[in-house]
N, C-alpha and C positions, 0 to 999 in steps of 0.2 A: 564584343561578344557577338559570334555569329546567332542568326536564328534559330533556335531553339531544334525547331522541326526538324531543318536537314541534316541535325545530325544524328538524330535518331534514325534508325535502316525499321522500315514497315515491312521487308522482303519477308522476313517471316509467317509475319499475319498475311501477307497478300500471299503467300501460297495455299492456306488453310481456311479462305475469306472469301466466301459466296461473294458477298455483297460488296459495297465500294468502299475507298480509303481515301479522303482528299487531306491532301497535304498542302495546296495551294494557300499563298497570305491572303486573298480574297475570301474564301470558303471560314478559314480561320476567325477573321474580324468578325464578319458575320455572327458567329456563334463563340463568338467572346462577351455576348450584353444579354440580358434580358429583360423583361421589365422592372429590375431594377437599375439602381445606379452602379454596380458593380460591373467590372469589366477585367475578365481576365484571357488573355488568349491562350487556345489550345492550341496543345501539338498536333492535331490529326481530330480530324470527324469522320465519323464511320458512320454506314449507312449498313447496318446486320440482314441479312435477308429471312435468317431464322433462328431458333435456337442455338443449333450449332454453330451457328458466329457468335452469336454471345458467349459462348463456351472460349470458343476460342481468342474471344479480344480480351477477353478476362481471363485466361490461361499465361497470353500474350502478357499484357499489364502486370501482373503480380511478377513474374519471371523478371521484368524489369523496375518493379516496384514502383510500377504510375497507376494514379489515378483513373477510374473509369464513370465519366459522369452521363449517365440515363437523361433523356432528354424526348421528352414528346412535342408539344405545343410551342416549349421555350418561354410561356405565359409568368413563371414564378416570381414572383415580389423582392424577391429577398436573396438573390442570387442562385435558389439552388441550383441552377442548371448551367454554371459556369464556372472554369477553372482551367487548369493547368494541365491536364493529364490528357484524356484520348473521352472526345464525346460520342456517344453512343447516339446517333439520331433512330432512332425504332417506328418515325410515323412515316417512314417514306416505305416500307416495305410490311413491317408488321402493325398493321393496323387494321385487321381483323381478328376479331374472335372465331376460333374454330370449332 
């Protein structure tokens, strides 16, 4: 079984997607752990630059019935912030209040 990622097409979201799309296995591993013991890799980490990317990765997502996992710090116990679907990183671009 090939890897998961390339065969999902992101061209979609990447037309409608301020912010970044990394599909790379490096980027992926990365943001497969947190401070727990769980360990799952995603297809894709996204870097939303605004609202309207979260509209849109989650417009995206549901259309193909994946997962979308919200991720600030990556800090959580218990896995929450890791899975199979497409992560949302929001601290590299939204991380101010306005």
């Amino acid at each position: 079984m090939g890897d998961q990622s390339t065969d999902m097409d992101f061209t979609a979201l990447n037309d409608c997607f301020a912010g970044e799309i990394d599909t790379s296995g490096a980027t992926r591993l990365i943001y497969a752990t947190d401070a727990s013991v769980y360990r799952e890799v995603p297809l894709a980490v996204c870097y939303p630059r605004d609202t309207k990317d979260i509209i849109s990765l989650v417009s995206f997502a549901a259309r193909r019935r994946l997962s979308v996992i919200p991720r600030g710090g990556g800090t959580s116990l218990a896995g929450q912030v890791v899975g199979n679907g497409i992560v949302a990183d929001v601290s590299r671009h939204m991380n101010r209040i306005l």
